[in-house]
DOBALUM-738385 format. One record per atom (N, C-alpha, C): residue number from 1; residue in one letter; atom name; x, y, z. Coordinates in steps of 0.1 Angstrom, whole numbers, plus 5000, padded with zeros to 4 digits. Last residue first. Example, Ala and Ser with C-alpha at 12.3 -4.5 7.8 and 13.67 -1.06 7.14 Angstrom:
<rs>
(r 2,'S','N',(5128,4978,5071));
(r 2,'S','CA',(5137,4989,5071));
(r 2,'S','C',(5129,5000,5079));
(r 1,'A','N',(5132,4943,5078));
(r 1,'A','CA',(5123,4955,5078));
(r 1,'A','C',(5132,4967,5078));
</rs>
This chain:
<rs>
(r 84,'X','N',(6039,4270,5716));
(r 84,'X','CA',(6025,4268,5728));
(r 84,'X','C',(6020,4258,5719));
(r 83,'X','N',(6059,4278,5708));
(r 83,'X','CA',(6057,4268,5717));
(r 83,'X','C',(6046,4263,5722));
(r 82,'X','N',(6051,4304,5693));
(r 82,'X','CA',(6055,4292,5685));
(r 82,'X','C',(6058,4279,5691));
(r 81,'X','N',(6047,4321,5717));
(r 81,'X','CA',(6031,4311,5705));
(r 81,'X','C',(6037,4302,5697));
(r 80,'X','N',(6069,4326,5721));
(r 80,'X','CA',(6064,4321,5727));
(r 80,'X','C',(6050,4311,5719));
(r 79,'X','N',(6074,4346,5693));
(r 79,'X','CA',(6087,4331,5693));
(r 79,'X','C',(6074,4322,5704));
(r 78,'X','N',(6056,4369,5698));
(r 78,'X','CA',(6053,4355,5688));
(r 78,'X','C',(6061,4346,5689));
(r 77,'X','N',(6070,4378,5726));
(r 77,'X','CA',(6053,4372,5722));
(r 77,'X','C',(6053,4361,5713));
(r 76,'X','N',(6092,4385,5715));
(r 76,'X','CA',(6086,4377,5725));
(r 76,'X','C',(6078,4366,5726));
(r 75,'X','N',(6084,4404,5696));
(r 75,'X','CA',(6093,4393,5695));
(r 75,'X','C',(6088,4380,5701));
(r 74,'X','N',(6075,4423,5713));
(r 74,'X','CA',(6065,4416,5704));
(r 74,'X','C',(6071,4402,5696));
(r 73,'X','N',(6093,4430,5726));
(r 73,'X','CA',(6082,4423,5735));
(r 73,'X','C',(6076,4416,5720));
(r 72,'X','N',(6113,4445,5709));
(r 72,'X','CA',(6115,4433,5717));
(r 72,'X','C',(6105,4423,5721));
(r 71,'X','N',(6092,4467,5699));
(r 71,'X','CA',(6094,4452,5689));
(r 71,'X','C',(6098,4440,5696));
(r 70,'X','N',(6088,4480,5726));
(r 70,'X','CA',(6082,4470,5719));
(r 70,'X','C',(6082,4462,5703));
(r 69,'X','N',(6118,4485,5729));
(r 69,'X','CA',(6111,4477,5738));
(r 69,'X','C',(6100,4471,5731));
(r 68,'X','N',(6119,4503,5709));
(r 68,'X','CA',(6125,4491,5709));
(r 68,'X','C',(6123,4481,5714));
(r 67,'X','N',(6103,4521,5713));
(r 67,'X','CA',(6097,4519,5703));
(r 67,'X','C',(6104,4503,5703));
(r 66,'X','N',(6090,4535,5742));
(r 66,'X','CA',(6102,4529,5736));
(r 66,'X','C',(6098,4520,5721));
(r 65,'X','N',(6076,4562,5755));
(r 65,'X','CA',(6074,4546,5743));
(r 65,'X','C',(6088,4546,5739));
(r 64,'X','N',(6079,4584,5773));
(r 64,'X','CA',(6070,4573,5778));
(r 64,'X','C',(6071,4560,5766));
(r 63,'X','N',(6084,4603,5752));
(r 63,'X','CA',(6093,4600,5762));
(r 63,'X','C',(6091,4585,5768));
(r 62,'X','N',(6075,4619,5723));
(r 62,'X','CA',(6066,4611,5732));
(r 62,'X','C',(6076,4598,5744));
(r 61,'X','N',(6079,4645,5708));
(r 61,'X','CA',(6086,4628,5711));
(r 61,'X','C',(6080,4630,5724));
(r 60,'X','N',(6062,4656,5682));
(r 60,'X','CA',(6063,4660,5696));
(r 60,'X','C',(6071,4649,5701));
(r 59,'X','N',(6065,4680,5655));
(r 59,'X','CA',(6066,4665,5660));
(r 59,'X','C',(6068,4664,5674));
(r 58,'X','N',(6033,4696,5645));
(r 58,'X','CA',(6045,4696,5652));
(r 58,'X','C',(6052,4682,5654));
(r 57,'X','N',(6013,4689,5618));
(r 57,'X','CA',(6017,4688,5630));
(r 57,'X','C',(6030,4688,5632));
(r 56,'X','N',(6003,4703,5590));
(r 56,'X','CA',(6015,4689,5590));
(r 56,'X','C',(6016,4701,5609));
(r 55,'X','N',(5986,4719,5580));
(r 55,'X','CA',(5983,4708,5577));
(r 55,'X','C',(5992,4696,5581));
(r 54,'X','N',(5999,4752,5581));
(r 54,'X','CA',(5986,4745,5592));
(r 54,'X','C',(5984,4728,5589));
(r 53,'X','N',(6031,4754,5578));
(r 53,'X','CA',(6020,4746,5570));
(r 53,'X','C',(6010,4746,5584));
(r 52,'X','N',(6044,4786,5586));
(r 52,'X','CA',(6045,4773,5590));
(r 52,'X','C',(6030,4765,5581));
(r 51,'X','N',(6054,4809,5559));
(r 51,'X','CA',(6049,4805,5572));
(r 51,'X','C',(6048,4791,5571));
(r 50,'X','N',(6085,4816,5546));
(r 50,'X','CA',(6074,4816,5545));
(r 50,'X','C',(6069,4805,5559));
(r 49,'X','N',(6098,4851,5555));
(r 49,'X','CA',(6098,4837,5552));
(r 49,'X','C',(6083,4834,5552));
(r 48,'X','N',(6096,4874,5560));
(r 48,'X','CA',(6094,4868,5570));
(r 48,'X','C',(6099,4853,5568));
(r 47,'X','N',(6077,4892,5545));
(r 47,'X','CA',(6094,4893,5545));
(r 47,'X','C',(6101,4883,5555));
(r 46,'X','N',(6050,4896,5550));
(r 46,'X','CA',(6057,4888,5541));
(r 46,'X','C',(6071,4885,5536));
(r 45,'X','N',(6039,4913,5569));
(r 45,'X','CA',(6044,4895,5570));
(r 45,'X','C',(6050,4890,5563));
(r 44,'X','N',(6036,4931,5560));
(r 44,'X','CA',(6047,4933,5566));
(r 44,'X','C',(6053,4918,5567));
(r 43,'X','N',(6020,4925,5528));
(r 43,'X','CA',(6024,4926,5538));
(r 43,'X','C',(6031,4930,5543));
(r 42,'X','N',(6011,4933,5490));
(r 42,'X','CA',(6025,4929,5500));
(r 42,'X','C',(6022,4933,5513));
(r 41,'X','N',(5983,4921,5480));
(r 41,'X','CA',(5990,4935,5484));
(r 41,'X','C',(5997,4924,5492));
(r 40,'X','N',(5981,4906,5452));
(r 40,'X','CA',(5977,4911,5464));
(r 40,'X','C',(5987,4919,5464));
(r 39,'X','N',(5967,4915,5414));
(r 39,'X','CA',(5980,4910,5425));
(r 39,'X','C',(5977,4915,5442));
(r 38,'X','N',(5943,4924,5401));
(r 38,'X','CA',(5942,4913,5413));
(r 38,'X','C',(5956,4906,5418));
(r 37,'X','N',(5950,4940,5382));
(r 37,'X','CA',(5938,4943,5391));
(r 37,'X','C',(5940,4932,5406));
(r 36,'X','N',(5975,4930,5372));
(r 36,'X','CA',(5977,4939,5377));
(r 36,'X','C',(5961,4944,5388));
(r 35,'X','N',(5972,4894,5375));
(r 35,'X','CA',(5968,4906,5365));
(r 35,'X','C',(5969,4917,5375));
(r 34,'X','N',(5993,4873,5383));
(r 34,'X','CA',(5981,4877,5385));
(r 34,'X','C',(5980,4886,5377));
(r 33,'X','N',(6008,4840,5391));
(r 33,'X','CA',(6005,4848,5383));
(r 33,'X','C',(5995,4858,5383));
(r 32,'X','N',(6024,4829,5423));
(r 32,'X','CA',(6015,4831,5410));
(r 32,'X','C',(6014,4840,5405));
(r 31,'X','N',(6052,4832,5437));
(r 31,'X','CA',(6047,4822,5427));
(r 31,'X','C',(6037,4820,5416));
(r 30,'X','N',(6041,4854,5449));
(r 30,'X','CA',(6049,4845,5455));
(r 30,'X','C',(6042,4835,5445));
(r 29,'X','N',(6036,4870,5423));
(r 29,'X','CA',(6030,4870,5436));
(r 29,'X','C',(6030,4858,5443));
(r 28,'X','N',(6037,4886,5395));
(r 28,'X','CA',(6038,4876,5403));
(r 28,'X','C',(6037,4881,5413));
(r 27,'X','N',(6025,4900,5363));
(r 27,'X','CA',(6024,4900,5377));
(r 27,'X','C',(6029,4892,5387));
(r 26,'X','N',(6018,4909,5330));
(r 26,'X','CA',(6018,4901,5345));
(r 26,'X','C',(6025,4904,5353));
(r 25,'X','N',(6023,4925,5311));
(r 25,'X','CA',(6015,4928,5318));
(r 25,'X','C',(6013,4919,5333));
(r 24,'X','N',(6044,4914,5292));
(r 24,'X','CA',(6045,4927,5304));
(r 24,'X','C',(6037,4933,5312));
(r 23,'X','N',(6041,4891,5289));
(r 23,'X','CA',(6052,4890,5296));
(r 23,'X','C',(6051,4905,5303));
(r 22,'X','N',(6004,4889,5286));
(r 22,'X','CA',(6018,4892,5282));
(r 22,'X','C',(6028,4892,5293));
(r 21,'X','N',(5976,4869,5299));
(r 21,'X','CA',(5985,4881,5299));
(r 21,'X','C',(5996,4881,5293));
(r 20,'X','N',(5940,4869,5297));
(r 20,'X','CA',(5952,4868,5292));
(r 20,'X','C',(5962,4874,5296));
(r 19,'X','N',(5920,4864,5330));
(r 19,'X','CA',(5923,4872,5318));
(r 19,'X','C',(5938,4866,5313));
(r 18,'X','N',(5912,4849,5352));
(r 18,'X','CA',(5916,4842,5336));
(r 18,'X','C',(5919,4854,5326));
(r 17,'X','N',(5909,4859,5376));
(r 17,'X','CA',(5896,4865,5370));
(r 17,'X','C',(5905,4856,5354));
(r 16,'X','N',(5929,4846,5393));
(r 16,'X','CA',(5919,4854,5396));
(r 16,'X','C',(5908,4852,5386));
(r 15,'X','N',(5958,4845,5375));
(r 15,'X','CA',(5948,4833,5384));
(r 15,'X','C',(5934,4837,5389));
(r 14,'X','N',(5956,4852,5347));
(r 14,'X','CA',(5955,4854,5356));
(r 14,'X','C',(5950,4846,5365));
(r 13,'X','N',(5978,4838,5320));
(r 13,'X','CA',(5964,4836,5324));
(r 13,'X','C',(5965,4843,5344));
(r 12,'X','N',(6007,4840,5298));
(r 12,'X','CA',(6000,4833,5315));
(r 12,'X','C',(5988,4840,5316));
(r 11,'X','N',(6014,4847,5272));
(r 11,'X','CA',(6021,4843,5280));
(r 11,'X','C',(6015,4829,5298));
(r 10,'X','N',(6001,4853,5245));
(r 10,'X','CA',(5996,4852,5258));
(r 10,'X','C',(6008,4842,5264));
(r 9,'X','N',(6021,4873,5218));
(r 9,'X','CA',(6018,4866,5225));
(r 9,'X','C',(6015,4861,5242));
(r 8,'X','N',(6017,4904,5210));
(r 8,'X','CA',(6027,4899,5219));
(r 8,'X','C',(6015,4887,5223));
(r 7,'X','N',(5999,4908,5180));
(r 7,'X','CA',(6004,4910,5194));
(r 7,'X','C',(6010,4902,5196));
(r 6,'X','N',(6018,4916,5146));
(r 6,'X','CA',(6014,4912,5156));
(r 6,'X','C',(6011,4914,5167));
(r 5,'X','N',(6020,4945,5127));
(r 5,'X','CA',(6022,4943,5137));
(r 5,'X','C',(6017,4930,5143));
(r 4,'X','N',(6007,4954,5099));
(r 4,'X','CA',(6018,4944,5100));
(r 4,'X','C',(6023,4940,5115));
(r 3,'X','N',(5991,4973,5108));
(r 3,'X','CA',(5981,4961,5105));
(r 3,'X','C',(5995,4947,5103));
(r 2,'X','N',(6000,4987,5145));
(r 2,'X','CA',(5997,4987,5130));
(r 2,'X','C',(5996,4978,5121));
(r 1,'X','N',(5992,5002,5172));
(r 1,'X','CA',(5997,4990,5165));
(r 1,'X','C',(5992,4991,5151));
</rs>
């Protein structure tokens, strides 16, 4: 590089270790940014789509609750206390 030369502006920051990066030195990796030291390694997994969240439960319907039945009842209930 030579003294009229600028560098190539910092583009993105490595998620890893913060080093600076240019548009041609980075990296992505399902969405992040990384420096060529610390991009992970591609799996077989990874062609797969992406995996299920550990944080959000399955939805399971629960057969045994009518949800209608008890607003009905709860209806009930309070119209009755308004006699009592």
């Amino acid at each position: 590089m030579t003294a009229n030369e600028s560098p190539k502006p910092v583009t993105a920051y490595c998620r890893a270790c913060g080093k600076p990066l240019t548009e041609d030195t980075l990296k992505m990796s399902q969405g992040t940014v990384y420096c060529e030291e610390h991009v992970p390694q591609q799996s077989a997994a990874a062609g797969q789509g992406p995996a299920a969240s550990p944080y959000t439960a399955p939805a399971v319907a629960n057969t045994g609750v009518s949800p209608g039945l008890a607003f009905l009842l709860g209806l009930a209930r309070d119209w009755r206390s308004c006699w009592d």
